[in-house]
One Martini backbone bead per residue (centre of mass of N, CA, C, O) as a GRO file, in nm:
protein
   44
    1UNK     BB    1 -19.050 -22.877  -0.410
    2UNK     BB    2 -19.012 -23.183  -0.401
    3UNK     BB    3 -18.721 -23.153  -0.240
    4UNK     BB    4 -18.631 -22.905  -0.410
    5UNK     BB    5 -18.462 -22.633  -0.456
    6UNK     BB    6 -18.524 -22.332  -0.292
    7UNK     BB    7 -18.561 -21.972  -0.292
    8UNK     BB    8 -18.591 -21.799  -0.038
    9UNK     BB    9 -18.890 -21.706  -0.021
   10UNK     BB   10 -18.978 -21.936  -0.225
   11UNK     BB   11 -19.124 -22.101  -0.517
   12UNK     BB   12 -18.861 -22.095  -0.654
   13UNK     BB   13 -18.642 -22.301  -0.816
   14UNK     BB   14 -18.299 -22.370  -0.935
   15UNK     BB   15 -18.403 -22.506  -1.178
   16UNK     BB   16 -18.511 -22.328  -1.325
   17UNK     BB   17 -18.320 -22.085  -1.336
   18UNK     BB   18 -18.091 -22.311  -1.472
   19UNK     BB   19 -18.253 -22.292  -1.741
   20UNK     BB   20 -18.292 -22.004  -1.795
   21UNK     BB   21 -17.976 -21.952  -1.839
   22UNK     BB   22 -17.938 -22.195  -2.060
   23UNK     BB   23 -18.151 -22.057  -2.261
   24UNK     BB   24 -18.055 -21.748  -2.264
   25UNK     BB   25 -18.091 -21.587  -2.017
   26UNK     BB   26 -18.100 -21.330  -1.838
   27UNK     BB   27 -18.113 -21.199  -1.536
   28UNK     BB   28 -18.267 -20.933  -1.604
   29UNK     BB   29 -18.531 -21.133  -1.700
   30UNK     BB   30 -18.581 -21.271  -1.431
   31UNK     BB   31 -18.669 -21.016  -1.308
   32UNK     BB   32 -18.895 -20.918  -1.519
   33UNK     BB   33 -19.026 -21.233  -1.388
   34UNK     BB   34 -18.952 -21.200  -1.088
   35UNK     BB   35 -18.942 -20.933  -0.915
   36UNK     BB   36 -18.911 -21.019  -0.614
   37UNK     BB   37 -18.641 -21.060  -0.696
   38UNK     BB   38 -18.287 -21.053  -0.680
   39UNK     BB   39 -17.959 -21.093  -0.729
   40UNK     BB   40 -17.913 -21.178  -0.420
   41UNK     BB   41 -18.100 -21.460  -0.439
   42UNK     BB   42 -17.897 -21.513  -0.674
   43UNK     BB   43 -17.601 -21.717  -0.849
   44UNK     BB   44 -17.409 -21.800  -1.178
   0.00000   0.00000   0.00000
């Protein structure tokens, strides 16, 4: 997505998820925004 890092086999950048993180979401609520993912497609 504009030359940004993107999820494997998703058009979620690592910027999105790495915002969702800084501002206090758990991984676990990142899974129930966005099913698709699973924990092994990202680490913090």
């Amino acid at each position: 997505m504009f030359g940004k890092s993107v999820i494997k086999g998703t058009r979620i950048t690592v910027e999105h998820i790495l915002r969702k993180l800084g501002g206090g979401i758990t991984p676990d609520e990142i899974i129930e925004d966005h099913p698709h993912l699973k924990k092994g497609n990202y680490s913090a």
